[in-house]
Structures are given as structure tokens and as C-alpha cells.
N, C-alpha and C positions, 0 to 999 in steps of 0.2 A: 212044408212043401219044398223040397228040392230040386225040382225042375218042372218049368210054369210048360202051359200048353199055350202055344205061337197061335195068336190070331191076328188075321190082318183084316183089317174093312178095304174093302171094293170097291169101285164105283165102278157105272156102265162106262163101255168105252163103244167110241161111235165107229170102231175099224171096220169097215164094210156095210156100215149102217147105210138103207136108202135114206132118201133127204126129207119120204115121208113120213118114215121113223125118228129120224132124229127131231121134227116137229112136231110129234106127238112127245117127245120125251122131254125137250126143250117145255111144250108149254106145260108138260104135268111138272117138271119141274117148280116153274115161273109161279104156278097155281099156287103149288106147295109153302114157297117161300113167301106168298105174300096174305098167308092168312090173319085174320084181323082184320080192322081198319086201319087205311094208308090214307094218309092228303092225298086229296085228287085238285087238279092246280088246272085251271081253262088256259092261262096262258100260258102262249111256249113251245115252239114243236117238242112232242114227245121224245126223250131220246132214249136208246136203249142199251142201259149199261151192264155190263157182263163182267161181274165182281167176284172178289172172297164178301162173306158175309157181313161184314163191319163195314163196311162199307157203302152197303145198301139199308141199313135199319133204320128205322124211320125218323131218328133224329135227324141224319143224314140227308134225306130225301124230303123231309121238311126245309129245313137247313138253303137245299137246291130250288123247292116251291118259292121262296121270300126272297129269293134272289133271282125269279123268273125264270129260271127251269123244270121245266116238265119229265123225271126221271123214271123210267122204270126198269128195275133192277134184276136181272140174274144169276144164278150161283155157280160158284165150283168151289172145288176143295183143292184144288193142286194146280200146280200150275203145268203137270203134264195134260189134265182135266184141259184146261183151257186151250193150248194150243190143239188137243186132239177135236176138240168141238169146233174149235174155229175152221180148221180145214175139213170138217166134216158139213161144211157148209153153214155155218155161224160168223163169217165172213160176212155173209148178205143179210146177218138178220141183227147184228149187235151193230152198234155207233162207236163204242169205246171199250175201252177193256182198263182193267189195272192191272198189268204183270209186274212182277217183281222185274228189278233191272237186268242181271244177266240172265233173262229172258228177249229180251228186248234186240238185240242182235240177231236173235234167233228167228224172233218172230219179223222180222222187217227183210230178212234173207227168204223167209218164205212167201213173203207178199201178202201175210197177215196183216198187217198193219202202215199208212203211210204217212210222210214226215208233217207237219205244220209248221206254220207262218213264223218263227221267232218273234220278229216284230211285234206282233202282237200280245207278247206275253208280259205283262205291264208290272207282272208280281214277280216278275224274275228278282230284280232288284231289292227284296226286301228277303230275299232268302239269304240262309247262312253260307257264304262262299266254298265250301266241302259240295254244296248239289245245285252249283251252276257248272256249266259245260262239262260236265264227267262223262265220260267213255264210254259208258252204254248206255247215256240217250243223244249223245250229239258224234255224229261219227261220219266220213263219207259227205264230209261237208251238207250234212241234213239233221235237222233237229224233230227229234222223235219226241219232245216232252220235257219234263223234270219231277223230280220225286216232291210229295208233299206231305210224305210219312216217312221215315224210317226208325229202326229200332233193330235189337238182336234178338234172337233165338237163343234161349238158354236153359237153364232148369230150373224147375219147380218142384216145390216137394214138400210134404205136409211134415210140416215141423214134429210133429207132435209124436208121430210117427219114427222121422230118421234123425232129430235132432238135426244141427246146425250143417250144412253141407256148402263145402266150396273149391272142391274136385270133379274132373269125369268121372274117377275112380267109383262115386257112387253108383255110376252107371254101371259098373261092373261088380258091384258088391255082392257076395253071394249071401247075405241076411237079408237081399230086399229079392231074393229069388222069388220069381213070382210073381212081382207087385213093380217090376219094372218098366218104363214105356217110352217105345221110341217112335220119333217119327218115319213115316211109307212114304218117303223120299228122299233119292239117292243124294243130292244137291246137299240137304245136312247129312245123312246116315254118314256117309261114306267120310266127309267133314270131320265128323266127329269123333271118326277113328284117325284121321289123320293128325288131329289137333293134340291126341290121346299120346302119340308116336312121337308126337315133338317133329311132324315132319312142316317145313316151314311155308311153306304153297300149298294147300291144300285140292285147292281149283288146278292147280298146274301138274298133276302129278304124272310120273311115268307109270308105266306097268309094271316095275317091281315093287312101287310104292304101293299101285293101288292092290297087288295080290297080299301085303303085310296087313293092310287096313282088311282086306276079305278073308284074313285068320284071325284078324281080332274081333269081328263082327260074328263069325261064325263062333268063338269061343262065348260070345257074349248070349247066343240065342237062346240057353236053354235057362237063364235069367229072367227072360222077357216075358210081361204077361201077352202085351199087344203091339204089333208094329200101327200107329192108327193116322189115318187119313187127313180128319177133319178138327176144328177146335171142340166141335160137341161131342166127339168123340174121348178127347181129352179129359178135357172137363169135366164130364159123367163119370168117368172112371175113377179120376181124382175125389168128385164128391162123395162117390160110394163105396170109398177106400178100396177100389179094384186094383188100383195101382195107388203109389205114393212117392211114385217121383217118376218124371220125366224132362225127356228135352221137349222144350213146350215153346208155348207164343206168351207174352205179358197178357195180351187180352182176357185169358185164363184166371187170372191173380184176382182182378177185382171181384166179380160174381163169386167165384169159391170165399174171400174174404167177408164179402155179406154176406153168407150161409154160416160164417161162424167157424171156418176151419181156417187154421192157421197155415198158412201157404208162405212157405218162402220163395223168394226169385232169386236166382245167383248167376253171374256171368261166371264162370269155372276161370280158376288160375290158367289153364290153360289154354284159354280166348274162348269169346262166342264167335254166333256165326252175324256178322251185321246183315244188312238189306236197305233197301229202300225201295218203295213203290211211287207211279204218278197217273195219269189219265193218259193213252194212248189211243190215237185216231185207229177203226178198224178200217182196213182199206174199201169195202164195201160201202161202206155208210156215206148217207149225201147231203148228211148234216154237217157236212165241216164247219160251217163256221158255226154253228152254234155248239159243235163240242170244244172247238179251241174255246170259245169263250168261258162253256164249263171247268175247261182245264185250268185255263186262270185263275179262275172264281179258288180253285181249290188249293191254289198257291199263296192266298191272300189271309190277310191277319188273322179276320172274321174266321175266318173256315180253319185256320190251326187255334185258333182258341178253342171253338165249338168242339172241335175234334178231340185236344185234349179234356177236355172236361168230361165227354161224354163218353168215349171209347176208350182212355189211358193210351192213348196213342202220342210219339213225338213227334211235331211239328217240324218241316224243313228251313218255316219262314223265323229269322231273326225278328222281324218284325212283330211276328206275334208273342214270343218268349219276353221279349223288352216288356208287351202290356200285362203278362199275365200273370198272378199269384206265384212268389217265388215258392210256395211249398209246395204247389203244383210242377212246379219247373223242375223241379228236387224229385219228386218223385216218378216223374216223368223220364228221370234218370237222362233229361238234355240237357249234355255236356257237351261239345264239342271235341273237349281236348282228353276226353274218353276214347273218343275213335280210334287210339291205338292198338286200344284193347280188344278190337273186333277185327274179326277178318273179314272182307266186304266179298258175298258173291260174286261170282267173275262167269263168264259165258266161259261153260267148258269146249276145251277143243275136241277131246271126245265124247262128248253125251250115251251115244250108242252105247259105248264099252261101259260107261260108269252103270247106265239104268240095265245093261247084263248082269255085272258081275254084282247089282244089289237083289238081281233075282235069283242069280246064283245065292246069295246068302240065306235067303226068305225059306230058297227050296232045299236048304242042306238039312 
């Protein structure tokens, strides 16, 4: 196959949605994601959290019941998903959100979300100093939060398949035509061409930077099986050999590795993309203090151990890395003096033009 057919997954978007529409879709969603049995917890006001997946799975939401929170969890897949729901009137119906950090500018400029008590965050103290006061959750003399997860974005790819990989350049291989897979978000896409360029800011770029990255992205398309949304969407691909390598999430790695396929992780010579997430107050919500208090709870030892073990997620808190299996810690890939190796999201100052010129790519 010499040149794959471009498919991208969708999600609804709530642009001109009535508010009685988006409540019918918000709860077929809610339905959707919580089929099974979930701990149902008496004590606690309910709160209602509007997450990426991993975040709400039931170890998780157990994890919050034994700790005297009553959580009920909502989805998205992108963090354009999230802020387009919250201003579509999810504002008045979520307590918390978890955005990625440069997000978090963004959404506090639009009056999605507002600031909480510092004082009260008693687990600050035991995190690793990298994600105490950093720039986009304390800013404007207001603290928005702190992250209680981070990690990078990088590639994945079924060994077995491509053999050893630890370049972009795979991404552009034409032997993996076809079976190629990027992420449906300009925040990496556009990253990834600029990391590809050797250009050194990737968040910061001007417009002749960003049209060289919109020729490299365009050169790359007919490579591509999927540009895709969501980690099930990844994942499934990956499992059913529809693709065999992509820019992915770690989440990915372990589930494919019980199935018995050989999944490698690699942060590319050329950087990954870092991140970090934490619990963010939605402005609407009139639980304050009882989501600060969750917010803490998920700054705390407890809650990064749990989290590594259960998700392969890396903890923010020192405290929890000191108590945990160092082979865990190891493979957890928490390093600190790693971080050089990542470029950390940054709040674009053009957003507009970057999520154009990634639909300009999609549609060439």
C-alpha cells in the first residue's frame, strides 16, 4: 500500500447546541461511560467530575469513595472537547475539570474555571519542586491548582513490526505507509513537526515557522492511516495491527502489553511533548470546598501511589516516589532530571491560527 486513506474520528461539538441538547448528550454520554457496576458511596456531597478517561475508572472513583468522596465522572477526548462543553453550558453542570496545564490560562481568561484557597492545600509540600508554583496554575497573583500527574507524549510502536525505533523520522517512513498514526490535535501535531525541524520553541512559533511545519505535515499525510482522537481509538488500532506506530499516551503500553504484543515506548532524540494535569475548580460549581479538598486528596502520597500502580501514570508527589517500589519508579520513567528532555506545553498565543492551519492540513 502506497498511500493509506486519512481517517479522522469526530466528536460532537456543542457549537450552537441548545442547552436542552447538550443535556441529552452530556447524560447519554455519562450513561455510556458508566456501564458496569461503580461504588455507590452515601457519604459526601456528590461531585461532578469532567475528565479524560483514566481518570474516572473505577479504581479511581473507589480510591475517592474511602476517602469520603462521592464522585461522578464525565468524558472527553480532547481538551478542545472540554473547553467547547464547558462554554456550551457545562459550566453549571461540572464541579471540576482536569485540563492539561497550558490549557489552564485559557480557560480561567474565559471564566471557565476559578481560582482556590492556597492555604489549604496541605500536599503541596510533599510534591517534587518542578510543580509547585509554575506559570500555568499560579499566575495574576491566583492559584488555579497543581498538577498531580505528568508525563510525555511520545511514540509507540509494535516492535515486532518496525523493530527498534528512536526517531520522528519513523513517523515519516514510507515502509510504515499506511499503518501510520497521529494524534487530532494541533497542541502535539504541529509539535511534532516543529521538534522534527530542530526548531527550538515549538509553542512559540512565528508564522514562517508555522507554514514550514504545515509542509512537513502535509508531506507526511499520505503516510497516515488515522489522525485519531481518543486513547481507544489508538489502542484498537495498535491491537489490530491497523497501525504500528504512533505518537501516543504511555496509558496505551500496558493493556497492549497484556495482550501479548510487544509495544515499545520511546521519547524520540528529538524531544517529546511533556504535560502535566491537576483538579481545576469549574466556576459554576458550589462545591468549593469540597473539591479543594479533593484536589488535595489527589496531591497526597496515597493517591500517587494508587495512581501509579493502577494507571502507569507519574506521580507529581516526591513523597509518594520515596514510598514506592523503585522498579515501579523506573518504569514509570520518574525522573526528574529527565525533564530536559521534554518540551513542556505552553499556552499558545495564537491558538486560532495553529487549530487552522491543522485543518488546513487534515483538508489538503
Amino acid at each position: 500500500m502506497t498511500q493509506a486513506q486519512n481517517r479522522t474520528f469526530n466528536v460532537l461539538a456543542p457549537t450552537g447546541m441548545t442547552r436542552r441538547s447538550l443535556m441529552q448528550l452530556l447524560a447519554a454520554s455519562a450513561a455510556a461511560s458508566t456501564v458496569g457496576a461503580r461504588p455507590v458511596f452515601a457519604a459526601g456531597e456528590e461531585l461532578n467530575l469532567f475528565t479524560w478517561t483514566t481518570w474516572g475508572d473505577d479504581d479511581f472513583i473507589a480510591f475517592a469513595g474511602e476517602n469520603g468522596h462521592n464522585i461522578r465522572p464525565s468524558f472527553y477526548s480532547t481538551s478542545d472537547e472540554m473547553v467547547a462543553k464547558l462554554r456550551g453550558g457545562g459550566d453549571q453542570l461540572y464541579d471540576m475539570v482536569v485540563p492539561i496545564q497550558s490549557f489552564v490560562p485559557l480557560m480561567a481568561e474565559l471564566g471557565l474555571i476559578k481560582p482556590m484557597d492556597k492555604s489549604r492545600f496541605t500536599n503541596l509540600n510533599g510534591l517534587f519542586p518542578e510543580f509547585v508554583g509554575t506559570p500555568e496554575w499560579e499566575f495574576d497573583e491566583k492559584f488555579y491548582g497543581a498538577p498531580f500527574v505528568w508525563g510525555a507524549n511520545a511514540i509507540a510502536y509494535n516492535r515486532e513490526e518496525t523493530g527498534e525505533i528512536d526517531s520522528l523520522d519513523a513517523l515519516w517512513d514510507p515502509k510504515f505507509a499506511g499503518r501510520i498514526g497521529i494524534r487530532d490535535e494541533p497542541e502535539d501535531s504541529l509539535a511534532i513537526g516543529a521538534l522534527k525541524l530542530g526548531i527550538e520553541n515549538p509553542y512559540q512559533m512565528d508564522e514562517a515557522e508555522l507554514q514550514e511545519v504545515k509542509k512537513l505535515m502535509i508531506a507526511q499525510k499520505p503516510l497516515v492511516r488515522a489522525y485519531w482522537k481518543s486513547i481507544a481509538d489508538v489502542q484498537t488500532m495498535l491491537a489490530s495491527g491497523e497501525i504500528v506506530i504512533s505518537w501516543a499516551f504511555l496509558a496505551i503500553v500496558k493493556p497492549l502489553r497484556d495482550l501479548g504484543i510487544d509495544v515499545g515506548w520511546v521519547w524520540p532524540k528529538e524531544g517529546a511533548i511533556g504535560w502535566n494535569e491537576g483538579i481545576a475548580l469549574v466556576a459554576g460549581s458550589r462545591n468549593e470546598d469540597a473539591v479543594t479538598e479533593y484536589a488535595n486528596l489527589t496531591l497526597s502520597a496515597d493517591y500517587g501511589k494508587m495512581m501509579g500502580q493502577v494507571s502507569r501514570y507519574a506521580t507529581s508527589s516526591k513523597t509518594a516516589v520515596e514510598q514506592m517500589d523503585p522498579t515501579l519508579v523506573s518504569d514509570l520513567g520518574i525522573d526528574p532530571a529527565k525533564m530536559s528532555a521534554l518540551v513542556f506545553k505552553q499556552a499558545l498565543p495564537n491558538r486560532a491560527r495553529w487549530m487552522e492551519i491543522w485543518n488546513e492540513i487534515k483538508a489538503a
